[in-house]
C-alpha positions in Angstrom: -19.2 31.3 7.9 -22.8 31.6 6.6 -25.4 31.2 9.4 -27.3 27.7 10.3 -30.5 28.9 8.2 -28.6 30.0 5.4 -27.0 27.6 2.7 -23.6 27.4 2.5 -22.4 28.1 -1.0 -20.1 25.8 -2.9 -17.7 26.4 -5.9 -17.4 23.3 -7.7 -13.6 23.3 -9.7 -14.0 20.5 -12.6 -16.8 19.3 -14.3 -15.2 16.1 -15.8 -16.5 12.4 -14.4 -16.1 13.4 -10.8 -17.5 16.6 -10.8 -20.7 15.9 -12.9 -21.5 12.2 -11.6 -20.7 12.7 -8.2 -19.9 16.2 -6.4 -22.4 17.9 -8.2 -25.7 16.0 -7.6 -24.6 14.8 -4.3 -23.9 18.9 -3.1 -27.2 19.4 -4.7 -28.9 16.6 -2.8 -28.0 17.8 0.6 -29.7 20.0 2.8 -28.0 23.5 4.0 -25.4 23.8 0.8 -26.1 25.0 -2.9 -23.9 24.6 -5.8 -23.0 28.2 -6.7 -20.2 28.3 -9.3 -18.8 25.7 -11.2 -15.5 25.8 -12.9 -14.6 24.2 -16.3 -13.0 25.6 -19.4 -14.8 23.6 -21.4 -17.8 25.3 -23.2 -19.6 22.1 -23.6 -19.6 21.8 -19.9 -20.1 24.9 -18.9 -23.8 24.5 -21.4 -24.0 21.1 -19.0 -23.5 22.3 -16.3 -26.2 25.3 -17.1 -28.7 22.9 -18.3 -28.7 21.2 -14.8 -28.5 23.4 -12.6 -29.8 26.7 -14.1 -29.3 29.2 -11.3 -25.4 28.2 -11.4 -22.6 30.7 -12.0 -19.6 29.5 -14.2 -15.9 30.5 -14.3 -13.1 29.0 -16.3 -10.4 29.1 -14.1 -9.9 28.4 -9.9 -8.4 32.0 -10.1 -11.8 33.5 -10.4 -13.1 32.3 -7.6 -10.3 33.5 -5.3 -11.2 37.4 -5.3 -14.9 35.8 -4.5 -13.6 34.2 -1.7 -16.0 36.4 1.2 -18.8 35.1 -1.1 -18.7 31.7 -0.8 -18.3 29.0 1.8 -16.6 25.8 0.9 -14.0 24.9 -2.3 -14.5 21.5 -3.7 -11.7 20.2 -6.2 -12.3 17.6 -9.1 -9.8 18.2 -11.4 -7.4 16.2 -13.1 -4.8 15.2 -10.1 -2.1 16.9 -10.6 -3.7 20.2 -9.8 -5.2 19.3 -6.5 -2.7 20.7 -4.4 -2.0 23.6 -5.6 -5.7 24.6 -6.4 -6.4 23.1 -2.4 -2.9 25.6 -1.8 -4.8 28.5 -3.2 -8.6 27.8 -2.3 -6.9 27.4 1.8 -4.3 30.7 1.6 -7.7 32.5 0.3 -9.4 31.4 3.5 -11.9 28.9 2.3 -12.3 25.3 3.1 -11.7 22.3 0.8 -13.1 19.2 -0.1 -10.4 17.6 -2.7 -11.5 14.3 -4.5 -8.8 11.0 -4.0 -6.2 11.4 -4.2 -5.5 14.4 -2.4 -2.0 14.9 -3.3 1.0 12.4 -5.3 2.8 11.9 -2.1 2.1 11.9 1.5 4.3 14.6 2.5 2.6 17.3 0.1 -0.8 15.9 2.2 0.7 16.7 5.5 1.7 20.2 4.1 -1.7 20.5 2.9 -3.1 19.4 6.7 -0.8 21.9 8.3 -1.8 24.6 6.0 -5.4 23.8 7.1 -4.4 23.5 10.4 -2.9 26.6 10.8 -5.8 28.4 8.7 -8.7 26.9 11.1 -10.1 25.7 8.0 -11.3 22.0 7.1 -9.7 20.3 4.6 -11.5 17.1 3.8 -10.8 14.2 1.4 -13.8 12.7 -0.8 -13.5 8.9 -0.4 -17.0 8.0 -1.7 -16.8 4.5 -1.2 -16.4 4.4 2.5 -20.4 4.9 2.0 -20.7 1.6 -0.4 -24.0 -1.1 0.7 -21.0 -3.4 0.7 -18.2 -2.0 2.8 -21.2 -1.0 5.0 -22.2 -4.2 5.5 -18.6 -5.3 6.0 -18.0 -2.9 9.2 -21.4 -3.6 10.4 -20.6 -7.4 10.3 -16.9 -7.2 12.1 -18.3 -4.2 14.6 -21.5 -7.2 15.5 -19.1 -9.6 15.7 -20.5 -12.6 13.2 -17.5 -13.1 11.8 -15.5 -13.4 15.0 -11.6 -12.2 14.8 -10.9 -11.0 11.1 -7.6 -12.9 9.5 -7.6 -11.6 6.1 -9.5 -9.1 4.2 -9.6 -9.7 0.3 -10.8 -6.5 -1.7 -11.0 -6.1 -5.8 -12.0 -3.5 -7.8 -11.8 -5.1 -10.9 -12.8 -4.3 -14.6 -12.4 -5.9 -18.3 -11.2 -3.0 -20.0 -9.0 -4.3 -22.8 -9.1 -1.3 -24.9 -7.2 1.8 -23.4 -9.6 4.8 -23.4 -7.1 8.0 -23.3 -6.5 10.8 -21.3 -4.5 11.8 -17.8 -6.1 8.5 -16.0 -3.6 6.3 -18.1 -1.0 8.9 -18.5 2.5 7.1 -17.8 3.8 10.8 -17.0 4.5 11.3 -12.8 3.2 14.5 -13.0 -0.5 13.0 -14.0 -1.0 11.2 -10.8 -2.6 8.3 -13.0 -2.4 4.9 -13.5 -4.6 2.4 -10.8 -2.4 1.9 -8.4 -3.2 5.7 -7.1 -6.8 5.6 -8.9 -8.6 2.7 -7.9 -6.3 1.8 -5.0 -6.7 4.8 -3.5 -10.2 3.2 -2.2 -9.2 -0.2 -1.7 -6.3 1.0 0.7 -8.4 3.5 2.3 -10.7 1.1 3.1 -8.7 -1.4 4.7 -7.1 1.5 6.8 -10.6 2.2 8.0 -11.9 -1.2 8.9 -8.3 -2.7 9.9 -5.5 0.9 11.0 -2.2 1.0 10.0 -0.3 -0.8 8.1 2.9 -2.2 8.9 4.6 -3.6 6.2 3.5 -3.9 2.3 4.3 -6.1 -0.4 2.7 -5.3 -4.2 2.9 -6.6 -7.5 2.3 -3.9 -10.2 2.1 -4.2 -13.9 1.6 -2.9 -17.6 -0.4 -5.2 -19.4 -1.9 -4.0 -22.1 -0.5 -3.1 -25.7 0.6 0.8 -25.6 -0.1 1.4 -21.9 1.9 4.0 -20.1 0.8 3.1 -16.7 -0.1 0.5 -14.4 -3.3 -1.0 -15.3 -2.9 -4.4 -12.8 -1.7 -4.6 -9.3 -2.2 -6.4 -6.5 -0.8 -5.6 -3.5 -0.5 -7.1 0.1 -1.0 -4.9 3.6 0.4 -6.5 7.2 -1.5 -4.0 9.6 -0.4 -3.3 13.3 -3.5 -5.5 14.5 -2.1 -8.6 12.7 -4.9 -8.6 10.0 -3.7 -8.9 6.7 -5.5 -7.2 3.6 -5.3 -8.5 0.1 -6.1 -5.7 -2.6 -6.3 -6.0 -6.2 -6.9 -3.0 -8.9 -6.9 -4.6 -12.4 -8.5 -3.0 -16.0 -7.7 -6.3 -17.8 -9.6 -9.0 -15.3 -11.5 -11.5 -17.7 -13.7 -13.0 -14.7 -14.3 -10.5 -11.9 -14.0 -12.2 -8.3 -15.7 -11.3 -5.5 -15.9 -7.2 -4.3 -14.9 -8.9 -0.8 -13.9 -11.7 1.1 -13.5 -11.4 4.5 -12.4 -14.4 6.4 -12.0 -14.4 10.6 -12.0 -17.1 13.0 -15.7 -17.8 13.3 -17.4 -17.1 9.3 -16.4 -15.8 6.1 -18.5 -12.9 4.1 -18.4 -13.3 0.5 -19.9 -10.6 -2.0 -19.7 -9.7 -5.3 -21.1 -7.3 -7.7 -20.7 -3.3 -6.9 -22.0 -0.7 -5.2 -25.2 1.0 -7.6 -24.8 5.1 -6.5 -22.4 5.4 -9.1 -24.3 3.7 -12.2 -27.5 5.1 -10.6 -26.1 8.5 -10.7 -24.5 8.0 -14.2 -27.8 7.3 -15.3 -29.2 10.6 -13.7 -30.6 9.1 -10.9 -30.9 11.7 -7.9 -31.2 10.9 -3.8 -33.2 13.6 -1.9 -32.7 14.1 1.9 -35.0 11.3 3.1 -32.7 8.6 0.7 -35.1 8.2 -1.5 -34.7 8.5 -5.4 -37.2 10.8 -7.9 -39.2 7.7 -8.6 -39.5 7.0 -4.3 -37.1 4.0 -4.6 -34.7 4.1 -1.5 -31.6 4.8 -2.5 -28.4 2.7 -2.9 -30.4 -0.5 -2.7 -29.9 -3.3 -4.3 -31.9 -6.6 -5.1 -31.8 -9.8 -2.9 -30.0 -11.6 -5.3 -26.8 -9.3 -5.0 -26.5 -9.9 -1.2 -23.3 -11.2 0.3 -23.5 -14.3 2.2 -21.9 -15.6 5.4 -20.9 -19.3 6.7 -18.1 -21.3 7.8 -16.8 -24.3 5.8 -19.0 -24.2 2.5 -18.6 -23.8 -1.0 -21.2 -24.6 -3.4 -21.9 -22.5 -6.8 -24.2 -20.2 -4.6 -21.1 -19.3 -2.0 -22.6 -21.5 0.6 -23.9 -20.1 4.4 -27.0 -17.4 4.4 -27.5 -14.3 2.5 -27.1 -11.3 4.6 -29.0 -8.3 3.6 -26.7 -5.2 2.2 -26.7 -2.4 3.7 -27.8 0.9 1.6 -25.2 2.4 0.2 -25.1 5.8 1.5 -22.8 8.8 -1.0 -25.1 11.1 0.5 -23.7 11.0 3.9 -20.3 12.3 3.2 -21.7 16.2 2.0 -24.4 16.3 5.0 -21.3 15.3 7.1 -19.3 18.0 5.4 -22.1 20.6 6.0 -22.3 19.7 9.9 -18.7 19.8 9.8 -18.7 23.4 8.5 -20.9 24.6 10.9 -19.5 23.3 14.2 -22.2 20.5 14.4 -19.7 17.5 13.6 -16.4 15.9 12.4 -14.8 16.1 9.4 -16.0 12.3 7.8 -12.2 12.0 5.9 -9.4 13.7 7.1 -6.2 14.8 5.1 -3.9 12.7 7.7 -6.1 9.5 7.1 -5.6 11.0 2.8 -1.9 10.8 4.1 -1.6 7.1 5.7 -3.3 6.1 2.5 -0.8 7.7 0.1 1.9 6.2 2.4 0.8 2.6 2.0 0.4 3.7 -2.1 4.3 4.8 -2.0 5.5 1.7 -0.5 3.3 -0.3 -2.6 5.0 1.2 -5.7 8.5 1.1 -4.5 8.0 -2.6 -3.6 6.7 -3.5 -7.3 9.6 -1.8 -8.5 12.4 -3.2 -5.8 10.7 -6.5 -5.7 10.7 -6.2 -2.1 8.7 -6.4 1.2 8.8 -2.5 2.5 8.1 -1.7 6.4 6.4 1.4 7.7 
């Protein structure tokens, strides 16, 4: 591994919505790591990728990279999902470490094979769940760890959209090999984040459906986690939601926390919007803020138009964390932020979920 003063150099595999948006300016943005190569087939991302980061190296295929392998220091894989294991199989049997973006794998069992490849390498194998760093799930855990809510009863979670019109590609691919559809898109954050706030899951219920006109995959699902504590987690991942609800309620025995709206990082970095070590932006704004009038709020027993009880200021959303996290990770300095076994228990929950939409049944894990 490449000594503390010395970045650690990153191939980048994909150059899509993930790789672009997110792993590319946030590996930029962090101290002690520099994007070296970037993969992509595509010449008019390879000229994107050129144009933003100049001193860059390109390849067009994960092969490439592999006799390179003594020259760089960590793998990260955006790609379509059905080539994240077997490009994570390669970049690990090449003796490099791995960042995969959600989901890691189509299955829990090809996760655990994955960890145990890892395991047996010495090398870290880490999953990007971005959203564990949303202002709002921040605010949640800071919330239940202070105690203002007192004993959490149900946590409700959406991550909805109005997207009537199908837009293409592997995302809404009804074929099992794609890995698409929202149930293993979307809900692969809404189940990882009950997991982390809440542990395992016990039993799950879901409803899963096709809704709109030539649709090969599940575009609307809702599904219900019982976790070992008792809590119990509502979670909905819908394209064709008319009026958005809230992002979260969470309800316990003492106040509810209400909040809508969404995390800004992604629009902020969609709009080419950069964080810098110290969280600020290139115009000085501190990053993943948002305005007073997108704060949550917490009470008991209320419910006028505004929500009722007090605002509660959000918590910065924080996407940056997760690569400095990875780099102190790398060099002995810290933990691995998202493991491939926590990857796994959320693929577990996702299985159940889409057996019981299909059985019309209750399943217990």
């Amino acid at each position: 591994m490449t000594g503390t003063g010395i970045p650690l150099r990153v191939g980048l595999v994909g150059y899509g919505l993930a790789g672009s948006v997110f792993h590319a300016p946030l590996i930029a943005a962090t101290q002690g790591l520099v994007l070296d190569t970037v993969v992509t087939s595509n010449p008019e991302r390879q000229e994107q990728a050129r144009a933003e980061f100049p001193d860059v190296r390109i390849a067009a295929t994960p092969d490439e990279l592999w006799p390179r392998a003594d020259e760089l220091d960590l793998i990260v894989i955006a790609s379509p999902n059905k080539t994240h294991v077997p490009i994570a199989t390669a970049a690990l049997k090449a003796g490099l470490p791995v960042v995969v973006d959600k989901p890691i794998a189509g299955t829990a069992a090809e996760a655990r094979e994955l960890a145990a490849l890892a395991e047996e390498r010495g090398l870290l194998l880490s999953v990007f769940q971005n959203r564990r760093w949303d202002n709002d799930f921040l605010t949640v855990r800071r919330l239940i760890a202070d105690g203002e809510l007192g004993d959490v009863l149900r946590f409700e979670s959406r991550f909805e959209r109005w997207r009537p019109q199908l837009k293409g590609g592997w995302r809404e691919s009804g074929d099992p090999q794609e890995i698409g559809g929202l149930l293993f898109d979307l809900g692969s954050h809404v189940v990882d984040q009950a997991l982390a706030l809440f542990g395992p899951a016990v039993q799950v219920y879901a409803e899963s459906d096709v809704r709109r006109p030539g649709a090969e995959a599940d575009d609307d699902t809702f599904f219900a986690l019982t976790h070992a504590n008792g809590v119990r987690s509502h979670l909905y991942v819908s394209a064709v939601t008319a009026q958005l609800g809230p992002r979260f309620r969470v309800l316990g025995t003492s106040a509810g926390y209400v909040k809508h709206g969404l995390d800004p990082q992604e629009a902020a970095l969609r709009d080419g919007k950069r964080p810098s070590p110290d969280r600020t932006d290139r115009t000085g704004e501190r990053w993943g803020t948002e305005p007073e009038s997108l704060w949550g709020r917490i009470g008991a027993g209320e419910s006028p138009p505004t929500g009722g009880g007090r605002p509660v200021e959000t918590v910065p959303g924080d996407y940056p964390a997760y690569y400095e996290a990875i780099a102190a990770a790398l060099r002995g300095n810290g933990e691995n932020p998202v493991t491939a076994h926590e990857a796994a228990a959320t693929l577990e929950v996702l299985e159940a979920a889409r057996r019981s939409a299909r059985e019309g049944i209750t399943v217990t894990l």
